[in-house]
C-alpha positions as CSV (number, residue, x, y, z in Angstrom):
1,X,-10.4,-2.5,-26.6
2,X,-7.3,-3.1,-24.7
3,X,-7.1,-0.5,-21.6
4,X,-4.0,0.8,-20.5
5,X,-3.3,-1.3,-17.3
6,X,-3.7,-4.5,-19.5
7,X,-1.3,-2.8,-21.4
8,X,1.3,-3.7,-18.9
9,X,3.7,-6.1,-19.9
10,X,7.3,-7.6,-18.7
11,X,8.9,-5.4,-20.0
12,X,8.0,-2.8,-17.7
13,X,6.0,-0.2,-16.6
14,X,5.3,2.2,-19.5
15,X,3.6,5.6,-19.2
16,X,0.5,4.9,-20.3
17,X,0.0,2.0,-16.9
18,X,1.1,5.2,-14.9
19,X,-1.2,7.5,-16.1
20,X,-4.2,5.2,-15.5
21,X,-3.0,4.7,-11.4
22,X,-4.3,7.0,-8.6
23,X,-1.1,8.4,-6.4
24,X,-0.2,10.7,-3.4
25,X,2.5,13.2,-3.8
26,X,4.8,12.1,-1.2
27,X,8.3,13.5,0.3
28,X,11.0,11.1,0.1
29,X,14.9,11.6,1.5
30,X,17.8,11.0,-0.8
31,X,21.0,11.3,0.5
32,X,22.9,13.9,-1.4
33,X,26.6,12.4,-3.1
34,X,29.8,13.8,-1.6
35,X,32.3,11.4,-2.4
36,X,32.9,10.4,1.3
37,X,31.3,7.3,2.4
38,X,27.9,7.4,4.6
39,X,27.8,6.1,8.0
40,X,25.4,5.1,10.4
41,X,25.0,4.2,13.7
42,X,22.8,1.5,15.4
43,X,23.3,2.8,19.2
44,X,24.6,5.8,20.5
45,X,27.9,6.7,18.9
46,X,30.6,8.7,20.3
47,X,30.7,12.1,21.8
48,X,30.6,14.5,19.1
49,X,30.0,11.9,16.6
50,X,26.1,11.7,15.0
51,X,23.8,9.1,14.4
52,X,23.8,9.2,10.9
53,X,26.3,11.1,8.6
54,X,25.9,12.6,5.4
55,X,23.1,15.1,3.6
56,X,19.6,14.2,2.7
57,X,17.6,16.5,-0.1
58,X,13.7,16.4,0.0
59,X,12.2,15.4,-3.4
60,X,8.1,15.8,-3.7
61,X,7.3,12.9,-6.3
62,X,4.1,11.0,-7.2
63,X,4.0,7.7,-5.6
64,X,1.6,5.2,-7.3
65,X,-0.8,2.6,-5.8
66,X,0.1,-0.7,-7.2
67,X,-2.5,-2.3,-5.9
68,X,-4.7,-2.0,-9.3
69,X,-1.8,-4.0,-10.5
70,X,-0.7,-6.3,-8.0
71,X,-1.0,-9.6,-9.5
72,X,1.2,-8.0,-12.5
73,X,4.2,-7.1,-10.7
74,X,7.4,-9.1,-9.8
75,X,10.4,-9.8,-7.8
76,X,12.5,-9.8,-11.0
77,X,11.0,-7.0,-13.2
78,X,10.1,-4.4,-10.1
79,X,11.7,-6.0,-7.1
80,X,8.6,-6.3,-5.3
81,X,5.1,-7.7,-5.4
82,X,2.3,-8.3,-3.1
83,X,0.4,-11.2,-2.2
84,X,-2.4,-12.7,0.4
85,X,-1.0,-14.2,2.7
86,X,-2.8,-15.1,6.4
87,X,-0.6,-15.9,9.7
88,X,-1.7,-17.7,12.1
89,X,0.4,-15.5,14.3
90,X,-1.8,-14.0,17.5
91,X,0.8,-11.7,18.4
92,X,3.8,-9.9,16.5
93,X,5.3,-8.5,19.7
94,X,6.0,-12.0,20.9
95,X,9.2,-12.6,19.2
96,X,8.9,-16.2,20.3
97,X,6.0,-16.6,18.4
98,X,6.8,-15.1,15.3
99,X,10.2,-17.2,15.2
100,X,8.3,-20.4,16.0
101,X,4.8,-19.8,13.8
102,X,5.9,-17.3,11.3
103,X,10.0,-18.1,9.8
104,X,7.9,-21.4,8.7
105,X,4.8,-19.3,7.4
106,X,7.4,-17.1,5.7
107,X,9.7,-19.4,4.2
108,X,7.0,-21.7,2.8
109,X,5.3,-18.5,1.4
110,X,8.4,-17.5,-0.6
111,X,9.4,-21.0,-1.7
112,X,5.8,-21.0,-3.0
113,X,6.0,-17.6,-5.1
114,X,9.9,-17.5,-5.8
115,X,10.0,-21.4,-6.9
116,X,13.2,-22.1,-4.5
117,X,14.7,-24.6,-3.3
118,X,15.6,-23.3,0.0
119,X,14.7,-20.4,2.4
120,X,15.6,-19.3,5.4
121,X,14.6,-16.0,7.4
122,X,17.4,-14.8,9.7
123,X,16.1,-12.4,11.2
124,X,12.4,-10.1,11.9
125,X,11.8,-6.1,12.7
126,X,8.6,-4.8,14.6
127,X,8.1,-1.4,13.5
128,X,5.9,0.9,15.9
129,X,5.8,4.5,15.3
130,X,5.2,6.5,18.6
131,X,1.6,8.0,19.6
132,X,2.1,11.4,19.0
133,X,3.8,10.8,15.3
134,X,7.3,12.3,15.3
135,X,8.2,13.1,12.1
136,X,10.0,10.1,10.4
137,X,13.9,9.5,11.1
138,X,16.6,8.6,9.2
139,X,17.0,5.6,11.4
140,X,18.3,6.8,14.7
141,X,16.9,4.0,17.1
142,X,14.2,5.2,19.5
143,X,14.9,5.2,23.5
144,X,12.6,1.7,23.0
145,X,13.0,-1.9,22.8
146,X,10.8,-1.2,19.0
147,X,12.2,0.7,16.4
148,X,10.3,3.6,14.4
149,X,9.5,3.8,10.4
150,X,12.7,5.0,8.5
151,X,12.2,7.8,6.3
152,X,15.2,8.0,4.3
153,X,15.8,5.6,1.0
154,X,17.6,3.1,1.2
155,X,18.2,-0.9,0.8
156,X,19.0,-3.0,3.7
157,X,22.1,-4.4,1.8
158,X,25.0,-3.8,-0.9
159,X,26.1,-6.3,-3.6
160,X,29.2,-7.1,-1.2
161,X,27.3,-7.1,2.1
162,X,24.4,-9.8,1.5
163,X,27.3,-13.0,0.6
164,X,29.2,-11.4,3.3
165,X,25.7,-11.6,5.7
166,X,25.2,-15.5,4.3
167,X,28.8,-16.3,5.2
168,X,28.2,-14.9,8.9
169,X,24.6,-16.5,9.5
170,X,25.3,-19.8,8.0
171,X,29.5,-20.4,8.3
172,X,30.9,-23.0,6.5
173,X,27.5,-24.4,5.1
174,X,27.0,-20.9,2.7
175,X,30.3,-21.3,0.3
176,X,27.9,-24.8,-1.4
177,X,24.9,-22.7,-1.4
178,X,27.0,-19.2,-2.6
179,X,27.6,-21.3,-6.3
180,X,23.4,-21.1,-6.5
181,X,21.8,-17.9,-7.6
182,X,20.4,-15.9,-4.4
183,X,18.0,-13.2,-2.9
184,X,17.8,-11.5,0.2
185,X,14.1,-10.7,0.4
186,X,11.9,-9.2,2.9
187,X,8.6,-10.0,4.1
188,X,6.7,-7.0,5.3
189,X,3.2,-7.0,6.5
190,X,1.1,-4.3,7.9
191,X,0.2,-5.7,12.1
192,X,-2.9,-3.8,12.8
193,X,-5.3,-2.8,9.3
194,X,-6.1,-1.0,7.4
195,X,-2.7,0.9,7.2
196,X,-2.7,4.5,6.5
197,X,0.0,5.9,8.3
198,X,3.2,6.0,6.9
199,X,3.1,3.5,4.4
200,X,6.3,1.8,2.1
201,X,6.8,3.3,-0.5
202,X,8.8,0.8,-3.1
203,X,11.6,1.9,-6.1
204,X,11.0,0.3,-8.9
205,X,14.2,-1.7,-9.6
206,X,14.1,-1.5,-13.4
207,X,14.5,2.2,-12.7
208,X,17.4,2.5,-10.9
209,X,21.1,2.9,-12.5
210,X,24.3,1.7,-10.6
211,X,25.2,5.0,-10.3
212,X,22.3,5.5,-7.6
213,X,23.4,3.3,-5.4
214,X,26.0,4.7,-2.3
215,X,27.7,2.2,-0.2
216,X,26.8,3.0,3.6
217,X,28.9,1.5,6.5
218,X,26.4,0.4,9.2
219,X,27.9,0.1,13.0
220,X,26.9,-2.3,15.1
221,X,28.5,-2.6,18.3
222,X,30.2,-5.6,17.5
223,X,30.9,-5.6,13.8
224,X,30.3,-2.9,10.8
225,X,27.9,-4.0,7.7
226,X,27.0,-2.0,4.8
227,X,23.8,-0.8,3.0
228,X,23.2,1.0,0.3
229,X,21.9,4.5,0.6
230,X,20.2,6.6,-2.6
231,X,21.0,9.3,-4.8
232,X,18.1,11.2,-6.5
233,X,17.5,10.2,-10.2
234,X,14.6,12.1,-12.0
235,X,13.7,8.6,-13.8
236,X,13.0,6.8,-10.0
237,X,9.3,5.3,-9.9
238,X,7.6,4.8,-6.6
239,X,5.0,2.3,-5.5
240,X,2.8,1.9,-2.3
241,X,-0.1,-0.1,-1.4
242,X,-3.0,1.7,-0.3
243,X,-4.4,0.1,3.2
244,X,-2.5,-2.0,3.7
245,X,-4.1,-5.3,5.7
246,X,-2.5,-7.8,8.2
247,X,-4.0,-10.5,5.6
248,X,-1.4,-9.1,2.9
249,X,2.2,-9.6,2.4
250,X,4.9,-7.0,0.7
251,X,7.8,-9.2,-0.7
252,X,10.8,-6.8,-1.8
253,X,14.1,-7.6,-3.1
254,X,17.0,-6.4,-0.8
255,X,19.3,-7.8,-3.2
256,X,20.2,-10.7,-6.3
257,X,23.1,-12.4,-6.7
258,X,21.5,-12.6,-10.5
259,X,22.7,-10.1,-12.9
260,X,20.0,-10.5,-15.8
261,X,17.2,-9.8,-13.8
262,X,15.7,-6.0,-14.3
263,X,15.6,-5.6,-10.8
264,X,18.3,-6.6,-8.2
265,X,16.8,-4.7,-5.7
266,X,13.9,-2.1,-4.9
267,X,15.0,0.6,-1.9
268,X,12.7,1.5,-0.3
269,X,11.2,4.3,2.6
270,X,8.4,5.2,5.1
271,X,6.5,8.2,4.0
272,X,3.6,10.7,5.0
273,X,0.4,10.1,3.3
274,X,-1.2,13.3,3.0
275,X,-4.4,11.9,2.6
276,X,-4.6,10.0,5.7
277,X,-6.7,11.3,8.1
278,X,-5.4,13.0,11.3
279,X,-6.7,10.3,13.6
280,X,-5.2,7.5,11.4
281,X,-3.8,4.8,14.0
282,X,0.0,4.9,14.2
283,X,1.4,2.3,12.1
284,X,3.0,-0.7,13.3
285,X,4.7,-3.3,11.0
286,X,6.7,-6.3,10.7
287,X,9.3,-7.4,8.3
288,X,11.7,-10.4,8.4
289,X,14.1,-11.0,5.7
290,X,15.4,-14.5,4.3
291,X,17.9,-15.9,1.9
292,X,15.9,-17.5,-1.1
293,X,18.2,-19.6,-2.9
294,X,17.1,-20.4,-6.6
295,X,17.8,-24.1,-8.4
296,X,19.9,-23.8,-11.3
């Protein structure tokens, strides 16, 4: 007799898979449409001017633990998948390190699971949520050389800002690789293990509509990119992996270039367990993000 998670097929994720995971209700941030375009800041804006603009609602939701069906989901059906994956990194903080050791590591491990012909990671995140477990942000940097989790959805890059990102990291060299199908994906990897607090919670791509997706200008000091920030849509389905280990690896799609895929990317956001125990060790995290560029 067939049981409902080997049910599961490429099509999708039907009810009957979902009914047979475990989940945590968990609170996740939308930001509520105006009409006026989001902003956010990565330093301290101007006098009278705030971090991060525009409304967020509140939505309770059920968030389910893939990990029962790990080996089942995919970059281009959910926008996400998990895998094993062991660094021979000693220590995430040293940012030497992880640009000499782990880029390589990274790149090799997505050549391996995405089959393409060329990666390369541009650039890493540590992650460290403070002792004493200020309730998430919505991304205003901390008074720290490490950033907090984020706890409002969102996707690190719009379908006009990820060329626009390859044309500034690689110059000339990205208009040859531009006529290839290509990803921005992140690698994202719990530091210390198991991970309870705050885990990422991942959209499942096939489930979000265009009309979700709200172009966000980002301010650097220098230069202004975009993301994409999330409107609420009761047919969203959310992901996590339940303890997390530094021997794991979360891939998720930040964006596709590809337009017959299901999933062209998966937003994503910190959230609170609320079965985590009190005395759960803050989490700390790394993610780096690459172009994947596919052969033709």
């Amino acid at each position: 007799m067939t049981s409902a998670l080997e049910s599961l097929d490429r099509a999708g994720l039907d009810a009957r898979v979902l009914s047979a995971l475990p989940a945590v209700p968990g609170v996740l941030n939308y930001l509520v449409p105006t009409g006026e375009k989001p902003v956010n800041y990565t330093f301290e804006p101007p006098p009278g001017v705030p971090y991060n603009s525009g409304s967020y609602e509140s939505r309770s939701l059920p968030i389910y633990d893939g990990r029962s069906i790990a080996n089942r989901l995919s970059l281009d059906e959910q926008g996400f998948t998990l895998v094993q994956h062991r660094s021979r990194v000693a220590d995430f903080y040293d940012a030497e390190e992880v640009k000499r050791v782990y880029y390589p590591e990274a790149e090799a491990l997505l050549a391996k699971e995405t089959g393409a012909f060329k990666v390369i990671v541009f650039d890493h995140l540590v992650r460290k949520r403070d002792a004493e477990k200020a309730p998430l942000s919505y991304g205003r940097p901390r008074n720290s050389t490490l950033r907090g989790p984020v706890g409002r959805v969102h996707a690190d890059f719009t379908f006009q800002s990820a060329p626009n990102r390859l044309r500034r990291e690689l110059g000339e060299q990205a208009e040859p690789l531009l006529a290839h199908r290509f990803a921005v994906i992140n690698v994202w990897r719990a530091i210390r293990g198991p991970l309870l607090d705050a885990p990422l919670a991942v959209l499942d791509g096939a489930t979000l509509s265009p009309r979700d997706l709200i172009a966000t200008d980002l301010v650097y000091p220098n230069r202004t990119g975009e993301t994409y920030s999330i409107a609420f849509n009761a047919e969203h389905r959310w992901f996590y992996f339940s303890r997390m280990q530094p021997d794991e690896a979360l891939l998720l799609k930040n964006y596709d270039s590809a337009t017959q895929v299901r999933a062209r990317v998966s937003p994503h956001s910190a959230f609170e367990d609320p079965t985590a125990p009190a005395d759960a060790p803050p989490r700390e995290s790394i993610e780096l993000r690459a172009f994947v560029f596919y052969p033709d």
